[in-house]
N, CA and C of each residue as an Amber inpcrd file, in Angstrom:
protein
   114
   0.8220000  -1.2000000   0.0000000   0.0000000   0.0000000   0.0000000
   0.8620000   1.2570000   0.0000000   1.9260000   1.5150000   0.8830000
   2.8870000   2.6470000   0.5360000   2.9720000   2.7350000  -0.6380000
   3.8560000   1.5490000  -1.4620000   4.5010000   1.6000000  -2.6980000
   2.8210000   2.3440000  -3.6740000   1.7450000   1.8330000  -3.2650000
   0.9380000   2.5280000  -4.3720000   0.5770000   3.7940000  -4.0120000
   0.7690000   4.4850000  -3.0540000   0.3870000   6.0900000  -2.4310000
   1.3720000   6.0320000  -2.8910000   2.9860000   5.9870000  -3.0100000
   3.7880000   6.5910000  -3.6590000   3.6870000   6.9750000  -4.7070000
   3.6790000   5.6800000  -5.9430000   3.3260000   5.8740000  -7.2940000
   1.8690000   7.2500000  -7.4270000   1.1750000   7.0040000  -6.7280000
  -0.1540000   7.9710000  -7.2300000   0.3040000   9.0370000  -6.6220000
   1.4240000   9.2160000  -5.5200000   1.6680000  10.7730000  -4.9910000
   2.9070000  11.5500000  -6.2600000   3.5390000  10.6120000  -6.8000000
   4.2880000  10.6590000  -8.0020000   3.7660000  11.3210000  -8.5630000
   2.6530000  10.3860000  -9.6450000   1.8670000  11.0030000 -10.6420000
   1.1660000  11.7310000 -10.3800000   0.7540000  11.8740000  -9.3380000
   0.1880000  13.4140000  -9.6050000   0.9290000  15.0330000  -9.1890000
   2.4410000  14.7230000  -8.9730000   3.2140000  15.3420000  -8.6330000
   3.9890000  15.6830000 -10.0740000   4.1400000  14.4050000 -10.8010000
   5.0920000  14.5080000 -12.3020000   3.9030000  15.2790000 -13.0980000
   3.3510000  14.6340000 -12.9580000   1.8310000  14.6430000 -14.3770000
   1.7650000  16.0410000 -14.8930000   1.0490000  17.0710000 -14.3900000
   1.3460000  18.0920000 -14.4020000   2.5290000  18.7400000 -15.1820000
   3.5640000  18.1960000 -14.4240000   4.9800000  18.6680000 -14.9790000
   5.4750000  17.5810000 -16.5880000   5.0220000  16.5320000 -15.9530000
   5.0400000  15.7790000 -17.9170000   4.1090000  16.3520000 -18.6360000
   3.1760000  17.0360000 -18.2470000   2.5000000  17.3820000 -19.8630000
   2.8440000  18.3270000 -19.9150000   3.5580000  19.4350000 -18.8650000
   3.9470000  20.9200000 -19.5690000   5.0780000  20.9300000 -20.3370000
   6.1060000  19.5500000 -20.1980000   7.1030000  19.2100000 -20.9710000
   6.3400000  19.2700000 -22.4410000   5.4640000  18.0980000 -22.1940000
   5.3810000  17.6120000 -23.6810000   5.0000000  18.9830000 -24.3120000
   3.7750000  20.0010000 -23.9940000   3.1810000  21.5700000 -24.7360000
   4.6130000  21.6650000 -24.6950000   5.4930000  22.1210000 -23.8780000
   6.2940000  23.2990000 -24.0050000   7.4290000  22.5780000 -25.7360000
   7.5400000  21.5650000 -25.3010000   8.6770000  20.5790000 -26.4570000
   7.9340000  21.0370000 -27.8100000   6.5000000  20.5670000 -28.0600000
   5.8000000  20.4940000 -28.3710000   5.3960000  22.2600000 -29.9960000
   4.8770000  23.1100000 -28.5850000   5.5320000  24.5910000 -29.1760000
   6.9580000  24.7330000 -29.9480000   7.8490000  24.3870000 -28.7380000
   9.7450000  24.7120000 -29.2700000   9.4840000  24.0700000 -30.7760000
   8.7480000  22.6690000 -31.3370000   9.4480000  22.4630000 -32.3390000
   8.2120000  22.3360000 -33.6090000   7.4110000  23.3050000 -32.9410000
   6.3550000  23.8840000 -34.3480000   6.8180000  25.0420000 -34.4110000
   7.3230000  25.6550000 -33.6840000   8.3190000  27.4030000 -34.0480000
   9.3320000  27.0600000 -34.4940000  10.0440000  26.1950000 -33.9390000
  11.3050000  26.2250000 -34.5340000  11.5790000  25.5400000 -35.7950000
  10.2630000  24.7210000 -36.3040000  10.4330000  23.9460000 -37.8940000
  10.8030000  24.8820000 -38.7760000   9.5250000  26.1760000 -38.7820000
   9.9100000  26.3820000 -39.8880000  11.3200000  27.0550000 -40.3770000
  11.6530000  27.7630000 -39.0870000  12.6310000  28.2670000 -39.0530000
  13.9840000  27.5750000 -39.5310000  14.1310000  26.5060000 -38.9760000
  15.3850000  25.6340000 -38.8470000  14.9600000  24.8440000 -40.1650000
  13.9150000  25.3580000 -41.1080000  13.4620000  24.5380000 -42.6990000
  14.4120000  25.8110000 -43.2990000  14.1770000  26.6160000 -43.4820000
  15.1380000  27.3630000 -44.0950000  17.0970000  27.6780000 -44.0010000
């Protein structure tokens, strides 16, 4: 039972922070295509 309050105190601690990765990555490399196409 720890080990699973851990995992779920994790994810909902990462989660948040993994999906602002993925938008932020996400943005960086639809701005930066076209740019770095030329």
């Amino acid at each position: 039972m720890t080990v699973d309050f851990d995992i779920v105190k994790f994810l909902n601690t990462a989660g948040p922070i993994y999906l602002l990765v993925i938008i932020t990555f996400a943005l960086i490399y639809a701005i930066g295509r076209p740019k770095g196409r030329k």
